[in-house]
KOLNU-613020 format. One record per residue (C-alpha): x, y, z. Coordinates in nm, 2 decimals. Layout:
N
R        X        Y        Z
R        X        Y        Z
...
% end
This chain:
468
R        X        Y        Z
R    16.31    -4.78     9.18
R    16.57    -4.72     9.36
R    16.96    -4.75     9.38
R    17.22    -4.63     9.62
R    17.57    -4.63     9.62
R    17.80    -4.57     9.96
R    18.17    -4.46    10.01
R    18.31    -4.49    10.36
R    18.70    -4.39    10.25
R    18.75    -3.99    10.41
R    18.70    -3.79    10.31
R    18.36    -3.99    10.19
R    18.18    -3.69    10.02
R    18.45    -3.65     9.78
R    18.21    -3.98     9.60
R    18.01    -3.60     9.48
R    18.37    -3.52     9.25
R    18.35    -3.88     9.07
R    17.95    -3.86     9.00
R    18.00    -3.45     8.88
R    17.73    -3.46     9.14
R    17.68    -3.19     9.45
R    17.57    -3.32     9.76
R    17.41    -3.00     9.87
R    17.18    -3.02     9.59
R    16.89    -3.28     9.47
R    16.87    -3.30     9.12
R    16.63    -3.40     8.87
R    16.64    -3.56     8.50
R    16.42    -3.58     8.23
R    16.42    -3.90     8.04
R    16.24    -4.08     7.73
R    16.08    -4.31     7.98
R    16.00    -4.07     8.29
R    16.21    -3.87     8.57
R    16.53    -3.95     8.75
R    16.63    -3.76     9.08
R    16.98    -3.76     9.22
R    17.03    -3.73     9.61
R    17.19    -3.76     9.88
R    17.06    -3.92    10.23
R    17.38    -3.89    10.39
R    17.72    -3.67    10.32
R    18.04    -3.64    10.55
R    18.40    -3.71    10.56
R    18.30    -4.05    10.70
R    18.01    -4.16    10.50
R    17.82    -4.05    10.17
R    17.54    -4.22     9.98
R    17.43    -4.12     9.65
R    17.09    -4.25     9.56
R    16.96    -4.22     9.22
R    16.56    -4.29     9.21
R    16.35    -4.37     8.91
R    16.02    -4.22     8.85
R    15.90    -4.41     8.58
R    15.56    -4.30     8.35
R    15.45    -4.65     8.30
R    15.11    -4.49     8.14
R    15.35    -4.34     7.91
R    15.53    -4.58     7.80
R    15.18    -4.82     7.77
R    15.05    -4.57     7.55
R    15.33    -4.55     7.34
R    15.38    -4.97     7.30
R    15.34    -5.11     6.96
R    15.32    -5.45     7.03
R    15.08    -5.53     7.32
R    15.13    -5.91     7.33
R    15.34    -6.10     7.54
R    15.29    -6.26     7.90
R    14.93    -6.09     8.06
R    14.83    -5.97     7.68
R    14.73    -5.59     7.71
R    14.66    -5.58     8.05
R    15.04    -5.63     8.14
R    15.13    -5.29     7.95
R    14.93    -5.11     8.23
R    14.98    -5.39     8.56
R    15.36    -5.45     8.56
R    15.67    -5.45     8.76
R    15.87    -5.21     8.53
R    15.88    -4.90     8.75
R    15.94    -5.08     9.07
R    16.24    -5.29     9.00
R    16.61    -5.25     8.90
R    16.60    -5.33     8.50
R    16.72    -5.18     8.15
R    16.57    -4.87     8.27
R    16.80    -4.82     8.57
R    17.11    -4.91     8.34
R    16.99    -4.63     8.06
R    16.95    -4.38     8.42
R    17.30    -4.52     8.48
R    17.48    -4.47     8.15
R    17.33    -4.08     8.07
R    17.34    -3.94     8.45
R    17.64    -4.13     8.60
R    17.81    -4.10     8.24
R    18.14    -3.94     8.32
R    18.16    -4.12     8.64
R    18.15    -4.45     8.46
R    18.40    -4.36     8.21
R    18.62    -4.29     8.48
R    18.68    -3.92     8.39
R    18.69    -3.69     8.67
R    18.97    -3.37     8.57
R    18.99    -3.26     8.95
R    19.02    -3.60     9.10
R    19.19    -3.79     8.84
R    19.40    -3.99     9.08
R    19.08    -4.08     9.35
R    18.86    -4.19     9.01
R    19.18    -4.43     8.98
R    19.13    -4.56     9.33
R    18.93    -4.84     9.49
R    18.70    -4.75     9.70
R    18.51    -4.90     9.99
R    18.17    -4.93     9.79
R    17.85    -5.06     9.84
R    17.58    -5.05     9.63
R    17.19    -5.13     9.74
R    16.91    -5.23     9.50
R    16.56    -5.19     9.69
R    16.38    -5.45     9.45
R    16.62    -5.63     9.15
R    16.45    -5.92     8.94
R    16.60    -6.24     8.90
R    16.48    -6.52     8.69
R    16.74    -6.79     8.76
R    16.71    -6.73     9.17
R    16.96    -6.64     9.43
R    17.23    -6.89     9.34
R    17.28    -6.70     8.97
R    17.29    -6.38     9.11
R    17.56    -6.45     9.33
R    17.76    -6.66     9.03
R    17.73    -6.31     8.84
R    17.85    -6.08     9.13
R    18.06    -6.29     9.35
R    18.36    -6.40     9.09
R    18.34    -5.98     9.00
R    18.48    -5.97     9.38
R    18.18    -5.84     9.54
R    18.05    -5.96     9.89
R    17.63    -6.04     9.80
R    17.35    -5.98    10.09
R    17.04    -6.11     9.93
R    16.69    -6.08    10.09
R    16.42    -6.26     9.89
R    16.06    -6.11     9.88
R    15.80    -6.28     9.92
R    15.55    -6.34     9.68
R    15.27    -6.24     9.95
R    15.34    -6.18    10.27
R    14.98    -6.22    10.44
R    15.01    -6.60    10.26
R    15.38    -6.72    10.34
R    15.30    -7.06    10.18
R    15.35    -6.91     9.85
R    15.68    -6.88     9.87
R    15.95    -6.64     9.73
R    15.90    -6.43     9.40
R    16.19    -6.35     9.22
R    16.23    -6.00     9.32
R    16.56    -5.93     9.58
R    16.71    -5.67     9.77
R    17.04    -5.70     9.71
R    17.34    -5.53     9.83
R    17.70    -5.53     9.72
R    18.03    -5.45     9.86
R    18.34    -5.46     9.72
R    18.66    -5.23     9.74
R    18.68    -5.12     9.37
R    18.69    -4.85     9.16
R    18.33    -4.66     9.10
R    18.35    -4.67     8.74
R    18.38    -5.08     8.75
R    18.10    -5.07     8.97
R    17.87    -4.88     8.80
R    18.00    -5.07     8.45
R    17.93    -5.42     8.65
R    17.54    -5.29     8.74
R    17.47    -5.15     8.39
R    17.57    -5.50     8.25
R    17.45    -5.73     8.48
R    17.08    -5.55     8.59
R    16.92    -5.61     8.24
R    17.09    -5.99     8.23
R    16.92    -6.06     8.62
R    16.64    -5.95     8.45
R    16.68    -6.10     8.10
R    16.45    -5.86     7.95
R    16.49    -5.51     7.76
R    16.27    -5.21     7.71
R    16.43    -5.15     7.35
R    16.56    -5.32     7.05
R    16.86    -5.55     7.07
R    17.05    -5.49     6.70
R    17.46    -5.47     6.65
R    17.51    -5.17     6.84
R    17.42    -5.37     7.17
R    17.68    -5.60     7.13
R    17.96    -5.30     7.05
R    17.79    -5.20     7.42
R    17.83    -5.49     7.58
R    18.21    -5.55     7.47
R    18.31    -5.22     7.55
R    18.12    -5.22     7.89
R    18.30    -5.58     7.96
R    18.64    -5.50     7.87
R    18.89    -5.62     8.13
R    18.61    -5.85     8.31
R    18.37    -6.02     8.06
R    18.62    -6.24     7.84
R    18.71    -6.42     8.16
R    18.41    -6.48     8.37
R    18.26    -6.76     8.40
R    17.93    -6.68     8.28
R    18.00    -6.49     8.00
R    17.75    -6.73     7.77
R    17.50    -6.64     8.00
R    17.55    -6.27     8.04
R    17.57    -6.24     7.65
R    17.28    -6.46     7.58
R    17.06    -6.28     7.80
R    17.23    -5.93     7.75
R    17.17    -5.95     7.39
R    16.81    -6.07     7.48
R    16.89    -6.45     7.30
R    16.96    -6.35     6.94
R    17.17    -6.63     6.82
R    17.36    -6.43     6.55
R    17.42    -6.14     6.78
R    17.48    -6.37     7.07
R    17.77    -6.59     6.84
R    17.88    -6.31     6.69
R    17.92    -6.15     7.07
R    18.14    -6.48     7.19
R    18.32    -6.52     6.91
R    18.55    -6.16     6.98
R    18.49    -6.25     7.33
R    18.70    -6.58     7.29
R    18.96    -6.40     6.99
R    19.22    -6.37     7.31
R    19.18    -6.75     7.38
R    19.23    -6.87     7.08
R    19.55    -7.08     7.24
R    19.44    -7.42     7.43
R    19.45    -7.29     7.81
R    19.57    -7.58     7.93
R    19.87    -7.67     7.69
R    19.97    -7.29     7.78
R    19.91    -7.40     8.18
R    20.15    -7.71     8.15
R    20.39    -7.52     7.97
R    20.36    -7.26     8.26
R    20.37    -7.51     8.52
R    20.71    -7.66     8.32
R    20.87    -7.32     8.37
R    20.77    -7.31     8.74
R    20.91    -7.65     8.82
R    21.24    -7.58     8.58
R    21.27    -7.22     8.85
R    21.21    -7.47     9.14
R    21.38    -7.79     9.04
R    21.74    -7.73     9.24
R    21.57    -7.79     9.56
R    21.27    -7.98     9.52
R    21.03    -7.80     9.62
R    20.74    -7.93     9.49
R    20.85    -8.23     9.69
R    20.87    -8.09    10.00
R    20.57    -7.89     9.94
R    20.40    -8.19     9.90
R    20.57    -8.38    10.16
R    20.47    -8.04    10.43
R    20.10    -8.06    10.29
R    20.07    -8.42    10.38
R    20.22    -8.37    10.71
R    19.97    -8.14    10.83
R    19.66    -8.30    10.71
R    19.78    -8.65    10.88
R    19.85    -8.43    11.19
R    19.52    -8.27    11.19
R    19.38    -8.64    11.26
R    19.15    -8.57    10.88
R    19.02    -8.92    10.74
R    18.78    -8.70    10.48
R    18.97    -8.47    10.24
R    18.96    -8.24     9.97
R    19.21    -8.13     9.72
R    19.12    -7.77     9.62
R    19.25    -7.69     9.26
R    19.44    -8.06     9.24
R    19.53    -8.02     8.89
R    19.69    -8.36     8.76
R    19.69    -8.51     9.11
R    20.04    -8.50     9.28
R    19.92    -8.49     9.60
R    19.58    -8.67     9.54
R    19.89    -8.95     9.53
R    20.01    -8.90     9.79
R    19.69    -8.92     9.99
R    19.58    -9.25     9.79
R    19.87    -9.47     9.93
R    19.81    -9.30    10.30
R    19.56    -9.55    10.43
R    19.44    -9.33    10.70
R    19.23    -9.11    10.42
R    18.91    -9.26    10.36
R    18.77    -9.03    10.13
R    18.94    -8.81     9.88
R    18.83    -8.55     9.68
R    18.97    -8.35     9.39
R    18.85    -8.11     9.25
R    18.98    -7.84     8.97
R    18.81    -7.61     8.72
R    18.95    -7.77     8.41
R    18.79    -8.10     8.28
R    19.12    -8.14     8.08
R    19.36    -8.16     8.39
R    19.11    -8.39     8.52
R    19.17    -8.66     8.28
R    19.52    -8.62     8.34
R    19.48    -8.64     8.71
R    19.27    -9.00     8.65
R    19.54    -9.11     8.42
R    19.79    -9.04     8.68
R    19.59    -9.19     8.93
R    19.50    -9.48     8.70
R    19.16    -9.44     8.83
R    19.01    -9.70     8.62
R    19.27    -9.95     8.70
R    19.23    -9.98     9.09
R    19.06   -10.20     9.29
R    18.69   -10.18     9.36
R    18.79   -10.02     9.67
R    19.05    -9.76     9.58
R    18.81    -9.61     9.38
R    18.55    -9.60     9.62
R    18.78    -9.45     9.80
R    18.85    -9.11     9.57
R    18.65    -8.92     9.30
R    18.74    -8.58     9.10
R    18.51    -8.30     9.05
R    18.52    -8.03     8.82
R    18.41    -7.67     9.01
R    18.51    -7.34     9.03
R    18.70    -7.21     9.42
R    18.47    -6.90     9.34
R    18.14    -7.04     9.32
R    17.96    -7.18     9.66
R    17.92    -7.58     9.60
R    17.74    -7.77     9.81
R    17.91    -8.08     9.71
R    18.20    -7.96     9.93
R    18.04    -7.94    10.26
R    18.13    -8.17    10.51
R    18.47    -8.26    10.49
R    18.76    -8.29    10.75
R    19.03    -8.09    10.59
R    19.09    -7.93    10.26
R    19.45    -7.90    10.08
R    19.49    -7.55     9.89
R    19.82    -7.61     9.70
R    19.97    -7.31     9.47
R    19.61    -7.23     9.38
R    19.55    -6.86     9.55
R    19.80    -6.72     9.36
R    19.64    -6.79     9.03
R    19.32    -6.61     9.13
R    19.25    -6.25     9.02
R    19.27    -6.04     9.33
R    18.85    -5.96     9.31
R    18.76    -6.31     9.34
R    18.96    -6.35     9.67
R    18.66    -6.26     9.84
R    18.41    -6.52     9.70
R    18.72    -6.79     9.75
R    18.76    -6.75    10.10
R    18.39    -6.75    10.12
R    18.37    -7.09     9.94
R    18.64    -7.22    10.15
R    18.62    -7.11    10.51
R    18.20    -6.99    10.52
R    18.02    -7.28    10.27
R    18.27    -7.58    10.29
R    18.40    -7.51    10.64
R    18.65    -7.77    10.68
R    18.76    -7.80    11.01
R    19.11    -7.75    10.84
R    19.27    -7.58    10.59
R    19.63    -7.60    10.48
R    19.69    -7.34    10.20
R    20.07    -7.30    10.03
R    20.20    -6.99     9.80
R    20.46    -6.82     9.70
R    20.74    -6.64     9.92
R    20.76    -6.32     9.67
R    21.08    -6.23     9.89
R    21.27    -6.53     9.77
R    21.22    -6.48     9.37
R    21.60    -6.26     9.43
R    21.78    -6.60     9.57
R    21.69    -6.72     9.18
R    21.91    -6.60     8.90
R    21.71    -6.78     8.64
R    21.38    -6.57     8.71
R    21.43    -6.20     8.57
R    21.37    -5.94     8.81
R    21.00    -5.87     8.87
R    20.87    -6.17     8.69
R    20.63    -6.40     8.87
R    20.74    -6.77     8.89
R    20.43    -6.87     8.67
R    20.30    -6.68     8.38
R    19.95    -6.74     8.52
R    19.99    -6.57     8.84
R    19.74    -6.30     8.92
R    20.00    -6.19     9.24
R    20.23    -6.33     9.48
R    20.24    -6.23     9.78
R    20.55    -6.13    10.08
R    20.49    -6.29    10.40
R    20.35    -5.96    10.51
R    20.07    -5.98    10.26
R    19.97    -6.38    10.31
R    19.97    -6.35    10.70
R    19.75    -6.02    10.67
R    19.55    -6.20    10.43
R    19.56    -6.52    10.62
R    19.49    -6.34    10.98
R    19.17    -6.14    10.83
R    19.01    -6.47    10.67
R    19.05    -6.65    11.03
R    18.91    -6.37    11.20
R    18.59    -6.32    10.96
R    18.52    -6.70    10.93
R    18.62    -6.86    11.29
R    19.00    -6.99    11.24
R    19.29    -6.97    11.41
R    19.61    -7.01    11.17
R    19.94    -7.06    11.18
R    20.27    -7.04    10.97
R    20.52    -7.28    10.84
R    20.82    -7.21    10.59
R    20.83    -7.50    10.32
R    21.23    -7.49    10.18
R    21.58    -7.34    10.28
R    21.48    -7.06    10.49
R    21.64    -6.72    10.42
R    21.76    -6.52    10.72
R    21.68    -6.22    10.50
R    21.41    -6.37    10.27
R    21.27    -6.66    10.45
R    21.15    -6.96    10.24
R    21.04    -6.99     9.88
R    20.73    -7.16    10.01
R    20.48    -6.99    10.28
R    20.24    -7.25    10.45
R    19.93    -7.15    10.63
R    19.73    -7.38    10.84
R    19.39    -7.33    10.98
R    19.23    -7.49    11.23
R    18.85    -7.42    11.28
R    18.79    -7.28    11.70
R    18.54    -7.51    11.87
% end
């Protein structure tokens, strides 16, 4: 088995400081399961791969099995897949060769161990029963961009299909520790399967290893189910501390958050004009078909209901709760037989691919971005502008620049408690400019509000317009 991990920030072989690995040297391990070796293919100021292979006894470990049973009886302890494939194996390898790399301590590079890092990481064969789709709702809200290739399950008989082994490669500008932390979790859970006993000290691992990422992802039942191979009391136990830090209702805390946004904004309607800018641009882009990204309780799905010129609405938000404020708003149940064929919500995540979003002529992103963890940036622009691929896009955030021009918003406090970032107009148009040029855009900017001669506008609109 097989795993390799690339750097291409110069000077690239300083990647040998973080692992406490040389470059000029191979090295080789001795562990209870067989031999790992620790090499690199390629090391310069430009690029440097480590690989770490597996050479596992599978004879050994036959011989020393106690319980032959299971799937394939006794023949399966001799014919398996176990020292091919990325598994528990590779995340033991992981945690007792890579282990000061993965706790992030590195004396002489302290500051680069800090850093993140153009890194990608390739798996030559990594099991997944659950398919593609769940590997890439594991990896891709972590921030990582996925390149799946399926094997098949013969290649002399095509017919047959795809097995449920992968090469897999991700990339993702991060810090090696959180990569390495994010393959030691999430190899065994692809997988669902361990080589050795689950008892309480797995799930003191796995809440140490998911610290700062697990609590909030969106397949944490999953991940802990299967990391803790499906023992319910481990498994409840597991989720309950997970969900200690959410103990408040997340979406009375939202509306009290959005309350305190509109109380900052409320001198100059903005939210007005927002809207009002939003609705503009979709009616100019000549869109009949259109979705409302993150529409929480369905301002501007308003709007777009009394615009006859939209046949088909669509919102869609990741909380079922604001949904059934948005079709009380809407008074969904109350229209006529043709105003609700008209519109329909849809709970989804922006960081998942959905194929129910496909097809549409424009898509509204209103105050949404900014609420995102910066990671999952890349799997929302890919859910956006690569899988829906509206032929427009109007997006609206934040002018960080113009937080001074209010007096009721302390210095250096966002405008909304659940804001990941905001961004100058520097940052958006960067932002904005590299998601056009990867997915096929053009964009341009509009300032929603009093604009600043020194600031510009509170609001920053971006409009994208798919090139024929």
């Amino acid at each position: 088995m097989l795993l390799t991990i690339t750097n291409t920030q110069a000077p690239a072989s300083d990647l040998g400081y973080l692992l406490h690995k040389n470059p000029a040297r191979v090295q080789s391990f001795e562990l209870s399961f067989g031999k790992a070796h620790v090499f690199y293919p390629e090391a310069n100021d430009e690029r440097c791969t480590v690989a770490l292979l597996l050479d596992i006894d599978a004879v050994g470990l036959a011989r020393n099995h106690q319980k032959p049973g299971g799937e394939g009886g006794m023949l399966a302890q001799y014919v398996n897949d176990r020292p091919y494939v990325a598994s528990s194996f590779m995340s033991v390898a992981i945690a007792q060769i890579f282990r000061s790399a993965m706790a992030g301590r590195s004396p002489s590079h302290e500051q680069l161990a800090d850093t993140a890092l153009p890194l990608t990481a390739r798996l030559s064969a990594l099991p997944c029963r659950g398919g593609e789709m769940f590997l890439r709702h594991l990896f891709e809200p972590l921030g990582y961009i996925v390149n799946v290739a399926p094997h098949p399950l013969d290649e002399q008989f095509p017919d047959w299909g795809s097995s449920r082994y992968y090469t897999v490669e991700l990339a993702a500008n991060c810090r090696l520790r959180d990569l390495l932390t994010h393959l030691y979790v999430l190899m065994p859970v692809l997988d669902d399967e361990k080589h050795y006993y689950v008892s309480q000290d797995e799930v003191e691992k796995l809440l140490g290893k998911g610290e700062g990422w697990l609590a909030a992802h969106p397949e944490r039942e999953a991940i802990t189910q299967r990391y803790l191979r499906h023992k319910p009391y481990l498994t409840q136990a597991a989720l309950a501390r997970l969900s200690e830090d959410d103990a408040p209702d997340p979406d009375l805390e939202d509306e009290l958050h959005d309350k305190e946004e509109e109380q900052a904004e409320e001198g100059i309607s903005l939210n007005q004009q927002r809207l009002g800018s939003v609705l503009a641009a979709l009616k100019g882009s000549g869109a009949h078909r259109v979705l409302d990204l993150g529409c929480g309780e369905g301002r501007l799905l308003h709007l777009l209901l009394d615009d006859k010129s939209f046949s088909e609405i669509v919102g869609v938000d990741v909380s079922y709760h604001v949904l059934e404020k948005a079709k009380q708003r809407l008074r969904l149940d109350h229209l006529p037989a043709r105003q609700q064929e008209r519109i329909k919500l849809l709970q989804g995540s922006l960081t998942y691919r959905d194929d129910r979003l496909k097809g549409y002529d424009a898509a509204a992103i209103v105050e949404v971005i900014e609420h995102l963890d910066p990671p999952r940036l890349t799997a929302f622009a890919r859910v956006v502008f690569e899988f829906a691929h509206p032929a427009t896009v109007v997006m609206t955030t934040p002018n960080a620049e113009y937080n001074v021009k209010w007096e009721s918003l302390p210095a250096g406090r966002f405008r909304h408690r659940d804001h990941r970032f905001e961004w100058t107009r520097t940052e958006f148009q960067t932002w904005a400019q590299d998601a056009a040029a990867r997915f096929g855009y053009a964009v341009r900017y509009l300032p929603i509000g009093p604009d600043d001669e020194a600031v510009g506008a509170p609001t920053q609109m971006a409009v994208f317009t798919l090139l024929s």
